[in-house]
Structures are given as structure tokens and as C-alpha cells.
C-alpha positions in Angstrom: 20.9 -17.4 14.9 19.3 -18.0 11.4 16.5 -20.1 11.4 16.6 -23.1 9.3 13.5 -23.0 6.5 12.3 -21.2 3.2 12.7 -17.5 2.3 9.6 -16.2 1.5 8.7 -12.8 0.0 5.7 -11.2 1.2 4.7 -8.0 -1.2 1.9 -5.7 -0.1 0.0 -4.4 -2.2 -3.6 -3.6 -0.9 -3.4 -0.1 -1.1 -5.8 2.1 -2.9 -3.4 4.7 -4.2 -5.4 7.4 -3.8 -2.5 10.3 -3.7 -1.9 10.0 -7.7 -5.0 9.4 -8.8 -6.9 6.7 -11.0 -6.0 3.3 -10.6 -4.7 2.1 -7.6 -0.5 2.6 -8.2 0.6 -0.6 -7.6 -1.5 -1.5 -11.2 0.0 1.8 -13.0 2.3 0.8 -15.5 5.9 2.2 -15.8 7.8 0.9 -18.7 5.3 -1.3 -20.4 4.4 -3.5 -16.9 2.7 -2.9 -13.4 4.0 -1.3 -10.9 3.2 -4.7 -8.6 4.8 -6.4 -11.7 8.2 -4.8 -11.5 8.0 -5.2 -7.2 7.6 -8.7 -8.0 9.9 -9.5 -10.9 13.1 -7.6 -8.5 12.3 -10.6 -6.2 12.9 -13.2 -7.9 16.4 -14.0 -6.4 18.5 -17.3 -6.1 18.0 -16.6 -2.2 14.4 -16.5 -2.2 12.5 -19.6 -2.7 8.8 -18.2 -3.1 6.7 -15.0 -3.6 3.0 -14.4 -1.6 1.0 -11.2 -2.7 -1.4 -9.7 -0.7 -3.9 -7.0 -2.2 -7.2 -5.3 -1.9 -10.5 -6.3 -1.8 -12.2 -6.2 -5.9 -8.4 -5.9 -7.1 -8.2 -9.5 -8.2 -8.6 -8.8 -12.0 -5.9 -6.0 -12.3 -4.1 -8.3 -10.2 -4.5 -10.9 -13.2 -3.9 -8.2 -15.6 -0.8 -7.5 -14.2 0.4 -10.8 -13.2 -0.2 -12.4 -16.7 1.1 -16.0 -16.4 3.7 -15.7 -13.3 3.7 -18.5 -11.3 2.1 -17.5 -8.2 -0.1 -18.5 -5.7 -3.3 -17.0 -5.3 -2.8 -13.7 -3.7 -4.7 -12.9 0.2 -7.3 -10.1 0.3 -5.8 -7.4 2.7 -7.2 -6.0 5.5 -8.4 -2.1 6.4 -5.1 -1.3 7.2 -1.3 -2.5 6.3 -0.1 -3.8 9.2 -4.2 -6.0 9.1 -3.0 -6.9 5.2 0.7 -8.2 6.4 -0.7 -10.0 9.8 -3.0 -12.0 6.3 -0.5 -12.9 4.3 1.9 -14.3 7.4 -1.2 -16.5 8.5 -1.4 -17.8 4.7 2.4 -18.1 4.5 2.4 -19.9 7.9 0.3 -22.4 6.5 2.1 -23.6 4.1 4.7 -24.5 6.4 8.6 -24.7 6.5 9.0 -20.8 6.5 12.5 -19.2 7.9 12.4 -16.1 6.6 10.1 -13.3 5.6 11.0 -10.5 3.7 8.0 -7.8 4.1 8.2 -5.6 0.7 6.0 -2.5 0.0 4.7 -3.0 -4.2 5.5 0.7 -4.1 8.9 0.4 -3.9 9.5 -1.5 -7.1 13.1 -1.7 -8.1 14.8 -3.4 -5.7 18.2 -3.6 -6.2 19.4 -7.6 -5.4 22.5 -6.8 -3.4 20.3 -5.8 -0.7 18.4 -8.6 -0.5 21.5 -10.6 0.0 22.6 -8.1 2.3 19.4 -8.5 4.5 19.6 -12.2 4.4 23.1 -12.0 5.9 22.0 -10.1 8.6 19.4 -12.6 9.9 22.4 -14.6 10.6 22.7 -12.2 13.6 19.8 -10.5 14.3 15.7 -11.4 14.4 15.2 -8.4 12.1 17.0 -6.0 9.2 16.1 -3.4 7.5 17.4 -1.3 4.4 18.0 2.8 5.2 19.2 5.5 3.7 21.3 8.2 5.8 18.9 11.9 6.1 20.6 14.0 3.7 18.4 16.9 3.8 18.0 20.2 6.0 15.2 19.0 8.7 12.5 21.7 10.0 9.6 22.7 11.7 6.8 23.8 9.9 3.6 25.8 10.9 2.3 28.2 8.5 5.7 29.0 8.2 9.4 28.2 8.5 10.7 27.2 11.7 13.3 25.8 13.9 16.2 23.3 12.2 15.8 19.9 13.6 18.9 17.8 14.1 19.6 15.0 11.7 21.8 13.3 14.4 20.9 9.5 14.7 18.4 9.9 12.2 18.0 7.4 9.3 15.0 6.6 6.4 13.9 3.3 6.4 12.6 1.2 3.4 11.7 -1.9 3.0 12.0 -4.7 2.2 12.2 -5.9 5.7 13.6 -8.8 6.9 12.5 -11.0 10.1 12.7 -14.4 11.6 9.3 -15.5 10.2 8.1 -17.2 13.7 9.3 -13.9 15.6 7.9 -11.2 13.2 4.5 -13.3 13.3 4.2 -13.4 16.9 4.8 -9.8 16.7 2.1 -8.8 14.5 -0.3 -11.0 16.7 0.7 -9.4 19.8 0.6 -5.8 18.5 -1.8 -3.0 20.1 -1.1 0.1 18.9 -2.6 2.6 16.8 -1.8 1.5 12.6 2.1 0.8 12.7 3.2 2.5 9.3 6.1 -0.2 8.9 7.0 -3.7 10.0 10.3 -2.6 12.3 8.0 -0.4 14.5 6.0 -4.1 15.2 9.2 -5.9 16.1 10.7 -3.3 18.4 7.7 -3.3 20.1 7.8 -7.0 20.9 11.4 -6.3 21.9 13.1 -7.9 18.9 16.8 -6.8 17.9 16.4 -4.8 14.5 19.5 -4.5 12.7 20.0 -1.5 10.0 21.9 -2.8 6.4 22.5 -0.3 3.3 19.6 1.1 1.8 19.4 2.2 -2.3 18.2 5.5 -4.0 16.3 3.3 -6.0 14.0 1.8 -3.8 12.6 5.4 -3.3 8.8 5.2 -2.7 6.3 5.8 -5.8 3.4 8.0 -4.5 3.2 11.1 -6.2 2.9 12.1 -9.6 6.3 13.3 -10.3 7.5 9.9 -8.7 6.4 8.0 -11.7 7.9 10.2 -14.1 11.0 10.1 -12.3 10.5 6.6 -12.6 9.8 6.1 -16.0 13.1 8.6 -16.8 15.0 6.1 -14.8 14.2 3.0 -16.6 14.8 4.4 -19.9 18.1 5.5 -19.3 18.4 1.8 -18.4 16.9 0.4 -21.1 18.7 -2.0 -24.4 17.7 -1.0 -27.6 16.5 -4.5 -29.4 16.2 -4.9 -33.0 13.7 -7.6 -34.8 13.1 -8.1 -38.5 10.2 -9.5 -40.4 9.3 -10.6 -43.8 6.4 -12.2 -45.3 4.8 -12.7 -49.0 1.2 -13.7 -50.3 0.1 -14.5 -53.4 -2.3 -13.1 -55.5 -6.0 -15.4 -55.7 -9.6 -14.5 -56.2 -11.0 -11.5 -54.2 -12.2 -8.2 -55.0 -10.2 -6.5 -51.9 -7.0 -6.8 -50.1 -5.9 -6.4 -46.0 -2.7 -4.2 -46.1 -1.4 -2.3 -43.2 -4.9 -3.0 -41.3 -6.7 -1.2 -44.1 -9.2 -3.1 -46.5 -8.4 -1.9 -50.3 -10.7 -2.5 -53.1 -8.9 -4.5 -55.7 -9.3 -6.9 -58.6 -8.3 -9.7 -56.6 -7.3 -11.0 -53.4 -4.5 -12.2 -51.5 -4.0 -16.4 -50.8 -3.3 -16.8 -46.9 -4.8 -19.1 -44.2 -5.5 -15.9 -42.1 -6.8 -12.6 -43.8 -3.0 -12.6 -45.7 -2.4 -8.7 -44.5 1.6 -9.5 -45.4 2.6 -6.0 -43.6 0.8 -6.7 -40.2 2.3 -10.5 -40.7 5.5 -8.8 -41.1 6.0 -6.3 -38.6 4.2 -9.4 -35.9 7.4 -11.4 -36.7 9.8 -8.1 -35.9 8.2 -7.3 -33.0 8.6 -11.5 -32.0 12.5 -11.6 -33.7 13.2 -8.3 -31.0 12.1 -10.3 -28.0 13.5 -13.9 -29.5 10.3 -15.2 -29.3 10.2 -17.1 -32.3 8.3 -16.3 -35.3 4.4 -16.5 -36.3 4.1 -19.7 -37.2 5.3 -20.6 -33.8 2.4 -19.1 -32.2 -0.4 -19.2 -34.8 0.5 -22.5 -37.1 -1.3 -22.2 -40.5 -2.1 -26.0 -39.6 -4.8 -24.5 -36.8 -8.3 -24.4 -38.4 -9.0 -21.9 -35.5 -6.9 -19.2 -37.5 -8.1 -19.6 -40.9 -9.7 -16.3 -41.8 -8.5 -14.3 -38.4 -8.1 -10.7 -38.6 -4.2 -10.3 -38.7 -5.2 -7.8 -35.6 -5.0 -10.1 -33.3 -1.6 -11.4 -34.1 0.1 -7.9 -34.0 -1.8 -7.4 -30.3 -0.3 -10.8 -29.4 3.1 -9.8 -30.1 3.0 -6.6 -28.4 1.2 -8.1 -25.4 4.4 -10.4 -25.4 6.7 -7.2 -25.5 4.6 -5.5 -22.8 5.6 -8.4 -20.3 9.0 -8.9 -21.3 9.0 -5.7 -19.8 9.8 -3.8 -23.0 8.5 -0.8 -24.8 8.2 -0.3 -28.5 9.8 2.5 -29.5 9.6 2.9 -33.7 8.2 0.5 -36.6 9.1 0.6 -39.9 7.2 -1.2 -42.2 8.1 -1.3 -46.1 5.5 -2.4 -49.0 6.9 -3.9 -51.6 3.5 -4.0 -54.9 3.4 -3.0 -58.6 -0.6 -2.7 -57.4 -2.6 -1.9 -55.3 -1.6 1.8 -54.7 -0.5 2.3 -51.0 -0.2 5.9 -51.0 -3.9 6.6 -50.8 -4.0 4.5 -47.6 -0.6 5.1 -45.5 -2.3 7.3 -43.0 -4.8 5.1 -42.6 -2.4 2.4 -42.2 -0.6 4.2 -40.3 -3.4 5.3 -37.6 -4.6 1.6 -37.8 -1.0 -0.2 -36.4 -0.9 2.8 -34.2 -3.7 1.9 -32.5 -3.1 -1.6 -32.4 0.5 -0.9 -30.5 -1.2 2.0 -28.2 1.4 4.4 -29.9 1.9 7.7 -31.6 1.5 7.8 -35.4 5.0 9.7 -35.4 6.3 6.2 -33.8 4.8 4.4 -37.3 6.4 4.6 -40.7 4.7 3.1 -43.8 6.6 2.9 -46.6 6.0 1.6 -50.7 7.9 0.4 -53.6 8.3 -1.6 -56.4 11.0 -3.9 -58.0 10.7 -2.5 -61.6 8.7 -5.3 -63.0 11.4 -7.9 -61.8 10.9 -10.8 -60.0 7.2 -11.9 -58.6 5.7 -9.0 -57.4 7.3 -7.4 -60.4 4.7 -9.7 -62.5 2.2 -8.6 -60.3 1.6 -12.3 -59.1 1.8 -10.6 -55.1 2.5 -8.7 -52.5 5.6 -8.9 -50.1 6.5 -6.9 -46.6 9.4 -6.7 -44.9 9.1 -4.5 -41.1 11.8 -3.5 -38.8 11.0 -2.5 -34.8 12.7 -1.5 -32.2 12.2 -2.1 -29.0 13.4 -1.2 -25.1 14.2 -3.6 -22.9 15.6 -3.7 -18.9 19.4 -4.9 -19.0 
């Protein structure tokens, strides 16, 4: 009973978001990404062959924001109401032709476990429609004002999405529907008479809309989480100057340090431990001293380049450790400063910074005062 054709996820995510506050919540970010990025990221499955978002009108650059470099299609501007946003996005999808299957996903539900897509896809084989729920757990009531009667939970079940439908039947659905706003995609279908058949839900496609949602959230992807560990080291030379960059912080020195960019060896250092955590190579992989465009740059920028990198990798940074290694200048005088500076850079708490100093008792190089080395540690957390 299948129909022959692609897979196609369609995520909706034109609402505004309005219960929690702020942004809209499909752009908060839970572990270091989007919401919309995480909804998006659980659907990429061997089973599905391509991904159509569908969001709000003047969303399109936290859209981009949270996308980064994904390879998507443009997403479709939604309509007023959800079931006006999905009836969108099917028209798009239909016009690109060769379409089986739709799964309809809510960006609100962003961890979406991959056995149940394949246990939705399976039941296409024998039905025009399945959905994910969840048995009713809880004591039901009636409230007004006040406590009231217990409501049987006999027969009753908690759907979630996403839902799965023949893509020609679940579009002629939508086009024929003429009821009031239809709060999911089954309620269409059974109205155009289509057979919906029920598959195993999972806790943790629970739906994000309040506040203590998204702390539950975050709690749950940390406890998931893989500690990574990256190591840097770098070196520069002493040259002419009157002022060094170390940490961020501009010291006033008798000379400078030799480098094709400002030669801050402790940023340089802790950008190649944030990289070495993620296995993304190392500095000169990304800015290559060869590049005319980098010759003076503010070692800023590289540090923000490797934790945007981290950010969607989906990781957090959790702890850098940065050690100075100098017979001069002095980097006491300027730790907190340091400090505060790569704080700010990686959006995190000072106490999440340590700058440390030493020297190698006059041996070796820096021991002759002929430069300054840096070696950093980080951690990071990653999804498993």
C-alpha cells in the first residue's frame, strides 16, 4: 500500500513562540544550537531522502543564523495558522515532484529519536497515515475554579508528531479541509476519511513550550553529552615593537612579537584546542599564514571562528585552560583582564577561564628571552 517515491520531511516552524518569551522558540538555543537546528539535524535519517522547512514571515535571518551552512532548500513563508503553513510547504514539496512520503514534524519537538521514524515508515506500508503516541499516564479531571470530576483515561492516547502520510492523500486532505484551525495533521486526515494508524511514541519528543521545558531540555542533553579534549601549542618570536597581544590584552613592552597575524600565541593556542576537540584540523588549516587577508588580523576573530565551529557541531565549551610560558612580559598584572577578554570572546563565565604563567628557568628559548610560547587545553561537550 506504500507509494512508490521520496521521503520527504516537512518541519514547521512558523510559530511565534510567544508562551516563553523572547525569540520565537524554535531559534532559542539548547546546547549550543537552535532549537529548529536540533529538529532538523534528528531528521537526517538513511530513510529520508530530503528536508523542507517552513517558517514565519521576517524569520529568514534567524533562520540563516540557525541553519549555518546545512544544505537546504530555501525554506516557505508560513501562513496565519499551522495547518495554512503545512498546506505551503506540501504545495512547494509537490512541485518538486516524485514525493511518496511526508513526514509532518513540529520544530518544537526536537529530539526525535530515529527508531520512530523507521517505525512510521513501516507503517505506511499499511496504512495512508501514522502517527507516534504516548499512552495517558496521568490522573485526568475537570477543572472550574476548582477540582472536579475524574475523567476516564480509557482509549485515550497523546499524539506527537512527526506524522506520517501518503504525500498525494495527506495533500488532498489539507486542500479539502473546512474546519475551524486543525491543531495537528491526523485530525485533517480523519476528516477526509483516511485510515490513521497509531506506532510507539518517545518521552523525548515531549513538546518545548514553556520555560521549565527548556531547562528540562538542556538537563537532558548534558547528561548525554561526551566530554572532548583538544590541545594547542603555539610560539612567536621576539621582533621590533613596543607592545605585545597576549591573552587578548595589549601589554606595553620593549618589543614585539613576529607573526603574520597580531602573534597573540595564547589566543593562537587555545583556537587550535578548541579545533583539536572537534577534529577540525588546526589554524593554519583555516587561516594559512600564506593569506595576505590575515596578515595583521586581530587573533579575535580566529578564537570566534573556532567556537562558532563548536557551536554547530552541536557542542558546548565547558573549561579552558591556557598556560604562558615568558621570562617577560609579566602576566600577572593582566590575567583578569585576559581572563574577562577570552571570556567574552567564548560567551562564558570567567570561572569557566583559567590563565596561567611560568617560566623555564632561563633554559631553552624563551628562557633567553628570545619569545613567547602557549600551550591551552579545552574541553568540550558533545551529543554521542
Amino acid at each position: 500500500m506504500s507509494e512508490s517515491g521520496q521521503t520527504v520531511a516537512l518541519v514547521v516552524a512558523a510559530g511565534s513562540g510567544s508562551r516563553v518569551g523572547g525569540a520565537p522558540k524554535q531559534y532559542r538555543l539548547i546546547a549550543g544550537r537552535a532549537v529548529l537546528a536540533h529538529a532538523v539535524d534528528a531528521l537526517r535519517h538513511p530513510r529520508i531522502d530530503r528536508i523542507q522547512v517552513v517558517i514565519g514571515e521576517g524569520q529568514q535571518a534567524d533562520y540563516a543564523t540557525a541553519m549555518g551552512d546545512r544544505p537546504l532548500p530555501a525554506p516557505v513563508i508560513g501562513g496565519e495558522t499551522r495547518q495554512e503553513s503545512v498546506r505551503r510547504g506540501l504545495d512547494v514539496i509537490a512541485v518538486a515532484g516524485s514525493v511518496g512520503r511526508v513526514l509532518i514534524h513540529d520544530a518544537a519537538r526536537p529530539f526525535l529519536p530515529p527508531p520512530v521514524i523507521d517505525r512510521l515508515i513501516h507503517a505506511l506500508d499499511d496504512a495512508p497515515g501514522a502517527v507516534p503516541v504516548l499512552p495517558v499516564v496521568d490522573t485526568l479531571a475537570h477543572a472550574d475554579g476548582e477540582l472536579g470530576g475524574v475523567v476516564s483515561r480509557d482509549g485515550l492516547l497523546r499524539l506527537q508528531t512527526p506524522q506520517a502520510f501518503h504525500f498525494t492523500a495527506i495533500r488532498d486532505a489539507h486542500a479539502a479541509w473546512s474546519g475551524d484551525a486543525a491543531t495537528d495533521d491526523a485530525q485533517i486526515a480523519r476528516a477526509a476519511g483516511l485510515k490513521v494508524a497509531t506506532v510507539a511514541g518517545d518521552p523525548a519528543l515531549e513538546k518545548l513550550t514553556y520555560e521549565a521545558d527548556f531547562t528540562r531540555a538542556e538537563a537532558m542533553l548534558a547528561a548525554r553529552a561526551l566530554p572532548c579534549t583538544g590541545m594547542g601549542f603555539d610560539v612567536h618570536a621576539f621582533g621590533p615593537g613596543n607592545s605585545v597581544w597576549i591573552g587578548g590584552v595589549e601589554i606595553a613592552h620593549d618589543r614585539g612579537l613576529i607573526g603574520h597575524s597580531d602573534a597573540d600565541v595564547a589566543l593562537h593556542a587555545l583556537t587550535d584546542a578548541l579545533l583539536g576537540a572537534i577534529g577540525a584540523g588546526d589554524i593554519g588549516d583555516h587561516f594559512p599564514p600564506s593569506d595576505p587577508k590575515w596578515r595583521g588580523a586581530p587573533s579575535s576573530l580566529f578564537l570566534e571562528h573556532a567556537r562558532d565551529l563548536v557551536e554547530q557541531a552541536g557542542g558546548r565549551i565547558a573549561h579552558c585552560d591556557v598556560t604562558i610560558i615568558c621570562e617577560a612580559p609579566r602576566i600577572g598584572p593582566h590575567r583578569d583582564a585576559m581572563r574577562a577578554t577570552i571570556a567574552g570572546l567564548l560567551r562564558l563565565s570567567q570561572s569557566r577561564i583559567s590563565i596561567k604563567a611560568t617560566t623555564t628557568e632561563r633554559l631553552g628559548f624563551t628562557g633567553r628571552g628570545e619569545g613567547v610560547a602557549a600551550q591551552a587545553v579545552a574541553t568540550i561537550l558533545l551529543p554521542e
